[in-house]
PDB file of N, CA, C and O in Angstrom:
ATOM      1  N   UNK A   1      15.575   4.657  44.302  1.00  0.00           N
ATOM      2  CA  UNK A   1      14.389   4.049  43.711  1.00  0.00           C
ATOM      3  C   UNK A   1      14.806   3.228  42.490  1.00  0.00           C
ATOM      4  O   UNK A   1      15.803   3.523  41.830  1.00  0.00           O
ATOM      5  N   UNK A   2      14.086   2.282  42.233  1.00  0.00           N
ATOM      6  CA  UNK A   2      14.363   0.714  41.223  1.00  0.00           C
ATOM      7  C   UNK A   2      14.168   1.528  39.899  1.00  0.00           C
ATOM      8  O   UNK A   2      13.306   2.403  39.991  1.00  0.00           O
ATOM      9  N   UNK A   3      14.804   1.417  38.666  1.00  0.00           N
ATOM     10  CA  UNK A   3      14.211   1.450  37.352  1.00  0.00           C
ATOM     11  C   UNK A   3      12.936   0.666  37.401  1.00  0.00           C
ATOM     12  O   UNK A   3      12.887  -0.342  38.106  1.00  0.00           O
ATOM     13  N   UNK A   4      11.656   1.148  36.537  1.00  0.00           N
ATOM     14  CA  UNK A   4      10.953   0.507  36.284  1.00  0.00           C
ATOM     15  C   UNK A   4      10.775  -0.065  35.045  1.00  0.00           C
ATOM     16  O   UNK A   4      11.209   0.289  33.949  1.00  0.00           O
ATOM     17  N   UNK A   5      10.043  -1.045  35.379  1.00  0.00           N
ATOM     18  CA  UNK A   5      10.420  -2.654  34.843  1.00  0.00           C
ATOM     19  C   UNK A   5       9.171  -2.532  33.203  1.00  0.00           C
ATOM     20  O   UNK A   5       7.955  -2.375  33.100  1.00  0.00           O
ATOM     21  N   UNK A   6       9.903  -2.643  32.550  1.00  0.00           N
ATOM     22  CA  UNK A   6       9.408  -2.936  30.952  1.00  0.00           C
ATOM     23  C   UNK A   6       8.421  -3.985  30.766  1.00  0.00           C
ATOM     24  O   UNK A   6       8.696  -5.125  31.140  1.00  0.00           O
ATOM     25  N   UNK A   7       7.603  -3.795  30.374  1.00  0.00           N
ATOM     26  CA  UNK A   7       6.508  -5.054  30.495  1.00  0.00           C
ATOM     27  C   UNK A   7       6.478  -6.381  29.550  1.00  0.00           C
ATOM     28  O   UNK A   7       5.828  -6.504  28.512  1.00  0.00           O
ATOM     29  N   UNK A   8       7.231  -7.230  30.080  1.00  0.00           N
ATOM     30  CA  UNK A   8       7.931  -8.354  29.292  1.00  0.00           C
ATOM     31  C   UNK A   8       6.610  -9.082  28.238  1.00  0.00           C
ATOM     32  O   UNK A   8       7.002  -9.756  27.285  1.00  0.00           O
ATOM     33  N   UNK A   9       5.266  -8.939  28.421  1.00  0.00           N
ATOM     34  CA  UNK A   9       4.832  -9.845  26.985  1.00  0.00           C
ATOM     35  C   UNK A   9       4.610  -8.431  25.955  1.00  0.00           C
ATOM     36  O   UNK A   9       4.000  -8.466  24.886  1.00  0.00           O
ATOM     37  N   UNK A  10       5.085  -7.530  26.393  1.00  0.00           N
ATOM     38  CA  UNK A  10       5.023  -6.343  25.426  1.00  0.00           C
ATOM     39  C   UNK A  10       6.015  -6.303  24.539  1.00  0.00           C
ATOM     40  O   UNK A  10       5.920  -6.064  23.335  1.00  0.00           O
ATOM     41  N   UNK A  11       7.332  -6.633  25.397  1.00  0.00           N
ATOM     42  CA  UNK A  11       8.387  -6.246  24.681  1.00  0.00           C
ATOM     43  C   UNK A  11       8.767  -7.623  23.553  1.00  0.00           C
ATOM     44  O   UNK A  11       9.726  -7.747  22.792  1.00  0.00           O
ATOM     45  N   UNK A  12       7.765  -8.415  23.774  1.00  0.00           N
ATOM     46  CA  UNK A  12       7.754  -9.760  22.700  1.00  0.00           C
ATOM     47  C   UNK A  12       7.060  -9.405  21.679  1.00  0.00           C
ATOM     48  O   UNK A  12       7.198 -10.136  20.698  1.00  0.00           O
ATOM     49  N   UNK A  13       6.312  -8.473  21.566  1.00  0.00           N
ATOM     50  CA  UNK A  13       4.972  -7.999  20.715  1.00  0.00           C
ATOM     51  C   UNK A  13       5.260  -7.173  19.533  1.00  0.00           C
ATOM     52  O   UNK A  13       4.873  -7.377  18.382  1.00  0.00           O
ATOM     53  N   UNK A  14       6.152  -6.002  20.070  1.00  0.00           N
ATOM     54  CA  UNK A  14       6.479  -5.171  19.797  1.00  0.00           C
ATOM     55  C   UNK A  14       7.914  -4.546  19.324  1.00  0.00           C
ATOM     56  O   UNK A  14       8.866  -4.796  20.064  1.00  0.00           O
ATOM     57  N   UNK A  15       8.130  -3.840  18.283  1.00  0.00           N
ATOM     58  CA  UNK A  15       9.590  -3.366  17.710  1.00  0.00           C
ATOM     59  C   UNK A  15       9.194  -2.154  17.297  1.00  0.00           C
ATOM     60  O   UNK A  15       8.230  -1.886  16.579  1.00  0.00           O
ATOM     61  N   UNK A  16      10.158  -1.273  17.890  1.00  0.00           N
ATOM     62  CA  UNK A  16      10.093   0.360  17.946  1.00  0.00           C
ATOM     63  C   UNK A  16      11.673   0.344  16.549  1.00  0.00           C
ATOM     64  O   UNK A  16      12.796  -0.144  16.426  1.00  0.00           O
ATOM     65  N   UNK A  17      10.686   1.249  15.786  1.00  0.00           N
ATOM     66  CA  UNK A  17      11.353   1.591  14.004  1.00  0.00           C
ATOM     67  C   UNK A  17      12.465   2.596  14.520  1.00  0.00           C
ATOM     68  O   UNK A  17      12.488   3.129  15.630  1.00  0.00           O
ATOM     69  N   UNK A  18      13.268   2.731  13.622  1.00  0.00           N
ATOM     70  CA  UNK A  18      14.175   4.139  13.757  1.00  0.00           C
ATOM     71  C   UNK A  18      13.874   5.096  14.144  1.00  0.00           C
ATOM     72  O   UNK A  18      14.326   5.811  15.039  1.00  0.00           O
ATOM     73  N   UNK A  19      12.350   5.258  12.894  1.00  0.00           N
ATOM     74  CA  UNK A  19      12.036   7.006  13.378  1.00  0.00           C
ATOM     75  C   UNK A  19      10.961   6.941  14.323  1.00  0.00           C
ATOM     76  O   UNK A  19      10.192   7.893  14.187  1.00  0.00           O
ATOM     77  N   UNK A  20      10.441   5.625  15.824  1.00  0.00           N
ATOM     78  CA  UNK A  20      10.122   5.983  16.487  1.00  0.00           C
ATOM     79  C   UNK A  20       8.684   5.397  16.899  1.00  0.00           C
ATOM     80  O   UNK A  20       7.996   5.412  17.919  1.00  0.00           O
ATOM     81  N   UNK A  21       8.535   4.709  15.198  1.00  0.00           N
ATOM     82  CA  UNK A  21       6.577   4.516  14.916  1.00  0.00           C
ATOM     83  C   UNK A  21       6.822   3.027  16.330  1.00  0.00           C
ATOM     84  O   UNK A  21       7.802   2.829  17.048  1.00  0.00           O
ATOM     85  N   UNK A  22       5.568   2.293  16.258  1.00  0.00           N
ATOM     86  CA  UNK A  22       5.808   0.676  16.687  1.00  0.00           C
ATOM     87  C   UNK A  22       5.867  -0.149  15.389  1.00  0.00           C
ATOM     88  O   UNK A  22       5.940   0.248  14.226  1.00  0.00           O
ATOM     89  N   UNK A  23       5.824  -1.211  15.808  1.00  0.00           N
ATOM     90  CA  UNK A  23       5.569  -2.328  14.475  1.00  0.00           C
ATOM     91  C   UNK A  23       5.013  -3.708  15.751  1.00  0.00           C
ATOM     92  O   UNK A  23       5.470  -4.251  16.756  1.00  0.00           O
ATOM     93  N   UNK A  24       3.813  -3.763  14.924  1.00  0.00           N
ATOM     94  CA  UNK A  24       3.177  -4.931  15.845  1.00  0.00           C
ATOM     95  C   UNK A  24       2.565  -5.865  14.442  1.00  0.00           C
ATOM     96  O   UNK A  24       2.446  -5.471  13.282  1.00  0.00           O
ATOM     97  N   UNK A  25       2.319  -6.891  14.882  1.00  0.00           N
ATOM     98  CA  UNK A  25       1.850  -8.429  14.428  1.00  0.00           C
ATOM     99  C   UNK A  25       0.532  -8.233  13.879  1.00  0.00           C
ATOM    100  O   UNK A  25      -0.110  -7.499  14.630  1.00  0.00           O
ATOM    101  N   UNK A  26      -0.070  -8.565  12.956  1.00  0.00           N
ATOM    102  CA  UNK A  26      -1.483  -8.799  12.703  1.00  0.00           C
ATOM    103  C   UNK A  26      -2.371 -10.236  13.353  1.00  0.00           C
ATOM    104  O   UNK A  26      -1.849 -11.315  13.634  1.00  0.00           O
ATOM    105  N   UNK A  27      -3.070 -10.065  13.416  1.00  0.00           N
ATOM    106  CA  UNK A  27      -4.143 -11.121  14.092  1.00  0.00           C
ATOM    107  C   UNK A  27      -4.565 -11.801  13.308  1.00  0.00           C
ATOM    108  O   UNK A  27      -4.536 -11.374  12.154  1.00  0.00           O
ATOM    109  N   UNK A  28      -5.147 -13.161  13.558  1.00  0.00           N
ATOM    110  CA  UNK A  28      -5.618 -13.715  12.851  1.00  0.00           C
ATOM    111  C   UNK A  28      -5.061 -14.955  11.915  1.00  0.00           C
ATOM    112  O   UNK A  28      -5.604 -15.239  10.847  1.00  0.00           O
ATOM    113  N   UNK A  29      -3.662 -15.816  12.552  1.00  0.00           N
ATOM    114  CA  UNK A  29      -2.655 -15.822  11.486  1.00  0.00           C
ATOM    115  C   UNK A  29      -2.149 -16.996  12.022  1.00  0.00           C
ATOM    116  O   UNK A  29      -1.100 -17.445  11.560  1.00  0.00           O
ATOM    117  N   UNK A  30      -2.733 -17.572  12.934  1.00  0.00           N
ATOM    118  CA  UNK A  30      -2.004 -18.814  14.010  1.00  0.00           C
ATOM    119  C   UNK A  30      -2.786 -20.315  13.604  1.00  0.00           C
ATOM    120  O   UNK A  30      -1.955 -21.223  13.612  1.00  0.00           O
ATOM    121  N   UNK A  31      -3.903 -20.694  13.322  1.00  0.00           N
ATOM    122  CA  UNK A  31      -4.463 -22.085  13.404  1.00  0.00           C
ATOM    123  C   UNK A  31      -5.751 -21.376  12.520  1.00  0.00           C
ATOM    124  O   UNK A  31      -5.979 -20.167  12.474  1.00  0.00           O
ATOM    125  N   UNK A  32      -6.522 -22.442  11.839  1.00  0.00           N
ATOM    126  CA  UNK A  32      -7.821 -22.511  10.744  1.00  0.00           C
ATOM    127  C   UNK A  32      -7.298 -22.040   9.803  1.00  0.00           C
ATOM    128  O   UNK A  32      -8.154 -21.428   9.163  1.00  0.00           O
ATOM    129  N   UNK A  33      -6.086 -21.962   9.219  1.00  0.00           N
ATOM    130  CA  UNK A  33      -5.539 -21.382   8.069  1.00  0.00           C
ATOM    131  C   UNK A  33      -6.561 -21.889   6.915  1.00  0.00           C
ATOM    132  O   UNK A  33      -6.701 -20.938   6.145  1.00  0.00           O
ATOM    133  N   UNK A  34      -7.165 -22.755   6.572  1.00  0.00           N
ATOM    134  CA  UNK A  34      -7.614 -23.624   5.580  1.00  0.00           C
ATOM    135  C   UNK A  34      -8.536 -23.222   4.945  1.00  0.00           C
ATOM    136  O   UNK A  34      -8.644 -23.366   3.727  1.00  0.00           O
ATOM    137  N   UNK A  35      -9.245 -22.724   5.591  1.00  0.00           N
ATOM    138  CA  UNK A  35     -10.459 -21.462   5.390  1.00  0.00           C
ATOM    139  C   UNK A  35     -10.138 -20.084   4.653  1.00  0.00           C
ATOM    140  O   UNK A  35     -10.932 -19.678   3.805  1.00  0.00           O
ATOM    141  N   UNK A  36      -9.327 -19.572   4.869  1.00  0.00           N
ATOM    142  CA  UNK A  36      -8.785 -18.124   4.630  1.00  0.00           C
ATOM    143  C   UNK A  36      -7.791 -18.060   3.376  1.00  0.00           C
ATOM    144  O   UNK A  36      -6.909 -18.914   3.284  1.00  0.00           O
ATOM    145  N   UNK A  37      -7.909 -17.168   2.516  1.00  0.00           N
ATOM    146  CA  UNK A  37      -7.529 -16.891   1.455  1.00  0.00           C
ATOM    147  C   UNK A  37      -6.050 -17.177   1.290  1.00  0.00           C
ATOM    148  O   UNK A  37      -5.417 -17.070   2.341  1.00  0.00           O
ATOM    149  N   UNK A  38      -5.311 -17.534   0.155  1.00  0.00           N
ATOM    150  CA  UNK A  38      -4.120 -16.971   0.423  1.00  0.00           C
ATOM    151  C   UNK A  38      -3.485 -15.875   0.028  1.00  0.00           C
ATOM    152  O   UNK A  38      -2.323 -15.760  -0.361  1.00  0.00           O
ATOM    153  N   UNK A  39      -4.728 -14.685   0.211  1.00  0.00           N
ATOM    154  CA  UNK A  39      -4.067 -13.342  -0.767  1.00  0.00           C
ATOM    155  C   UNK A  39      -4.304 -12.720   1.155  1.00  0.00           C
ATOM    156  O   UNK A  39      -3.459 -12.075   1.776  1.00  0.00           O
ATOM    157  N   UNK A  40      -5.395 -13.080   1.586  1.00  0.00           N
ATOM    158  CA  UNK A  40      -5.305 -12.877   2.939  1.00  0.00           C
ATOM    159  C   UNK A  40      -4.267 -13.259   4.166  1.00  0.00           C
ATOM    160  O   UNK A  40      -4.030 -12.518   5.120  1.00  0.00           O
ATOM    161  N   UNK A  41      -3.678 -14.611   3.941  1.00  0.00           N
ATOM    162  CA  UNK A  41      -2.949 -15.368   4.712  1.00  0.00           C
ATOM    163  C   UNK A  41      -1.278 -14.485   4.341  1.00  0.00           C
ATOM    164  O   UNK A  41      -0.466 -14.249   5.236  1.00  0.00           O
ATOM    165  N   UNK A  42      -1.057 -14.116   2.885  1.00  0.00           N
ATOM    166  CA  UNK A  42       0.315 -13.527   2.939  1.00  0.00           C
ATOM    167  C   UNK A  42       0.189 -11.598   3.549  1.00  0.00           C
ATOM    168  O   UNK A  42       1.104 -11.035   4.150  1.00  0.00           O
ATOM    169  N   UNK A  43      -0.941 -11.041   3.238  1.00  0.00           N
ATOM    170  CA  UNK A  43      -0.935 -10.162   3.986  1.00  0.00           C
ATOM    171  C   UNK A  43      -1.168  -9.878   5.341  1.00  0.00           C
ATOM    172  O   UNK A  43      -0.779  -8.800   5.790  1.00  0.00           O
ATOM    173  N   UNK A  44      -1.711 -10.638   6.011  1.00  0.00           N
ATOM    174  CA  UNK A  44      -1.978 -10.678   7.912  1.00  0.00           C
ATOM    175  C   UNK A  44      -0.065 -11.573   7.800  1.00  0.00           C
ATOM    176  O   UNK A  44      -0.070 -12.437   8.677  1.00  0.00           O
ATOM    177  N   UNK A  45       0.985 -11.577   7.245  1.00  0.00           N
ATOM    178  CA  UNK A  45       1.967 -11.799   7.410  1.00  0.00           C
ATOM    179  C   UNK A  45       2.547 -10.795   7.702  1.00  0.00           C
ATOM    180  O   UNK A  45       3.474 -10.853   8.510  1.00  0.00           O
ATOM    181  N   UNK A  46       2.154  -9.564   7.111  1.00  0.00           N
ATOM    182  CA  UNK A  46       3.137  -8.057   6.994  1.00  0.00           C
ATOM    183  C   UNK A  46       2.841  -7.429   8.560  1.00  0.00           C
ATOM    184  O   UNK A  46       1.871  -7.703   9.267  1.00  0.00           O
ATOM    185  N   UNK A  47       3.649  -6.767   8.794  1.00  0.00           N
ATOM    186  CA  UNK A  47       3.540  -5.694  10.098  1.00  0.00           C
ATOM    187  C   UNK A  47       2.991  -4.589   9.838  1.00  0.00           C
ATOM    188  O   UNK A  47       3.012  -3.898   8.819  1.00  0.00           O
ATOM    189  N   UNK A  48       2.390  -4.432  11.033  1.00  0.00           N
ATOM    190  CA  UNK A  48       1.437  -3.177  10.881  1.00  0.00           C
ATOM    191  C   UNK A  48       1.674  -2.347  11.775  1.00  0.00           C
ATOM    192  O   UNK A  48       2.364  -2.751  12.711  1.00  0.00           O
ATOM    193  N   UNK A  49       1.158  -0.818  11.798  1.00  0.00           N
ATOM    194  CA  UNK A  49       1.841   0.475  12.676  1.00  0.00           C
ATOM    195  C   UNK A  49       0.930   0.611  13.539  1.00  0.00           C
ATOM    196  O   UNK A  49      -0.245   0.798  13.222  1.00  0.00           O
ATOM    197  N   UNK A  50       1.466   0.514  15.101  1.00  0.00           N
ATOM    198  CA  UNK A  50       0.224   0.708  16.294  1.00  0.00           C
ATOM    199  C   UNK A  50      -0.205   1.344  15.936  1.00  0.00           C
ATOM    200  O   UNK A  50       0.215   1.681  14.829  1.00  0.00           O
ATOM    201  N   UNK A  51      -1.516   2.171  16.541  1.00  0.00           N
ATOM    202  CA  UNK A  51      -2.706   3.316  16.065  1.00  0.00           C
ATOM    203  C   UNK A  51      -2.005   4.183  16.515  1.00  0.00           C
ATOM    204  O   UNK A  51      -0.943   3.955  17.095  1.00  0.00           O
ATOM    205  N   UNK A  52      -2.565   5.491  16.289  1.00  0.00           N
ATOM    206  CA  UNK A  52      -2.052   6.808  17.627  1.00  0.00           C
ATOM    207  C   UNK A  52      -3.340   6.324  18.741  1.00  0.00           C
ATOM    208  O   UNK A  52      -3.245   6.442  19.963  1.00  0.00           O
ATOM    209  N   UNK A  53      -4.133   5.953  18.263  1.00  0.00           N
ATOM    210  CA  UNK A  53      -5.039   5.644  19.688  1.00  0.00           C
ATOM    211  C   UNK A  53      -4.701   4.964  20.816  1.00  0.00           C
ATOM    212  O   UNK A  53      -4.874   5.266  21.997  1.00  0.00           O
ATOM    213  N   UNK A  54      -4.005   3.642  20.124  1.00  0.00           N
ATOM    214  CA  UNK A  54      -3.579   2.896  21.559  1.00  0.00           C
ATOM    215  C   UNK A  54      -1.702   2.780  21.460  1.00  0.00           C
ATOM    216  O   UNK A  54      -1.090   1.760  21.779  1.00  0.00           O
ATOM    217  N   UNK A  55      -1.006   4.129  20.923  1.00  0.00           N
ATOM    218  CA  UNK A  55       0.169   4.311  20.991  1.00  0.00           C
ATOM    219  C   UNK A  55       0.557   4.596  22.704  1.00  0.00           C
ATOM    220  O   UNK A  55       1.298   3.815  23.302  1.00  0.00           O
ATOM    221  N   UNK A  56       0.042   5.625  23.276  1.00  0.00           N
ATOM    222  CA  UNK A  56       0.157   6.020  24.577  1.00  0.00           C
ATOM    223  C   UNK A  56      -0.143   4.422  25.536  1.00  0.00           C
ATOM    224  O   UNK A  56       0.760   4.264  26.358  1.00  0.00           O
ATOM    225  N   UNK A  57      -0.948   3.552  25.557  1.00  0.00           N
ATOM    226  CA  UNK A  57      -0.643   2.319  26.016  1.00  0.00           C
ATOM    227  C   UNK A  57       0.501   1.657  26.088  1.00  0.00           C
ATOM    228  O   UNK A  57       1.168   1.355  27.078  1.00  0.00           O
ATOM    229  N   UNK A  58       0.794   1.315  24.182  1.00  0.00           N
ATOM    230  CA  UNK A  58       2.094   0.655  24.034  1.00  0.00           C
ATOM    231  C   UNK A  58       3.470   1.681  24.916  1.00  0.00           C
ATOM    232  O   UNK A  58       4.254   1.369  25.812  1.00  0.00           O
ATOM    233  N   UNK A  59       3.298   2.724  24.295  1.00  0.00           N
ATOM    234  CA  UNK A  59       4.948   3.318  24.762  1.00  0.00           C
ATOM    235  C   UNK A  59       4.929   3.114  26.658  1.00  0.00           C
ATOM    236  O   UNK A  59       5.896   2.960  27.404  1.00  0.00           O
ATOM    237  N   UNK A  60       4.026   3.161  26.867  1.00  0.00           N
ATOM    238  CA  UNK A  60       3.769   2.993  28.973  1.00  0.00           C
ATOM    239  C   UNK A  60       4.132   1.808  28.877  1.00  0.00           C
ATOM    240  O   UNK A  60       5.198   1.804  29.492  1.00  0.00           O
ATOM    241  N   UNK A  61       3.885   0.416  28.375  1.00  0.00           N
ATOM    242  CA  UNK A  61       4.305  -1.064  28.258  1.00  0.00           C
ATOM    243  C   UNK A  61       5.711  -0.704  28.191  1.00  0.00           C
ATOM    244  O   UNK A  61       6.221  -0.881  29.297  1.00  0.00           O
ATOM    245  N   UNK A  62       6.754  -0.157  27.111  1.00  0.00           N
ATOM    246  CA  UNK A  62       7.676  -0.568  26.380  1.00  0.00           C
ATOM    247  C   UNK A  62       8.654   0.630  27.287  1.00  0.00           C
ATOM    248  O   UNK A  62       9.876   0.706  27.166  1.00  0.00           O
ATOM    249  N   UNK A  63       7.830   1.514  28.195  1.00  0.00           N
ATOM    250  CA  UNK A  63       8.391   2.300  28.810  1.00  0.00           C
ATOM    251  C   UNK A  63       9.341   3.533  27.699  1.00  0.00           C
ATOM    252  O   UNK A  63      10.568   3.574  27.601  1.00  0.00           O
ATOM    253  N   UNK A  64       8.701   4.112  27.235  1.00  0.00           N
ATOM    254  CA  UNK A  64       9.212   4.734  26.093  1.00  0.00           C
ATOM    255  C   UNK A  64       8.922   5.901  26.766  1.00  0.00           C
ATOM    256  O   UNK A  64       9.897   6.559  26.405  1.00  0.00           O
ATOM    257  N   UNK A  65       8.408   6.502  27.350  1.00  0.00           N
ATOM    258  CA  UNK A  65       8.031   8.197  27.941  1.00  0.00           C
ATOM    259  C   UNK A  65       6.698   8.360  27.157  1.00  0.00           C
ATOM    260  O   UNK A  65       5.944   7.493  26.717  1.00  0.00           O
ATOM    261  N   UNK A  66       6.625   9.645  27.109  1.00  0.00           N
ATOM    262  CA  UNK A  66       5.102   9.805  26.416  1.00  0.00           C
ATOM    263  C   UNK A  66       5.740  10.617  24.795  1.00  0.00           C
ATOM    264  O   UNK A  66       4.946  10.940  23.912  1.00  0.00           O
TER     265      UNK A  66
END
């Protein structure tokens, strides 16, 4: 039986830390910049830690086990 296959726009999304957490992208951060603060614009810059809610999603994407 094949290894199964890592879910490639996940694994663009996403970076698994040392001790295990995710690190994903904030929203909001691509086009209408002009509008939006720039105390807002340098923080939707920083990475943020998947939830535990939709952790069990990501690790099934990134094929991590449970």
């Amino acid at each position: 039986m094949p290894k199964m296959k890592t879910n490639s726009s996940a694994k663009k999304r996403f970076k698994v830390t040392g001790t295990g957490k995710v690190k994903r992208a904030k929203a909001f951060k691509n086009h209408i910049l002009t509008k939006k603060a720039t105390k807002r614009k340098r923080a939707l810059g920083n990475d943020a830690v998947v939830t535990d809610a939709d952790m069990s999603n990501v690790k099934f994407m990134l094929r991590l086990g449970k």
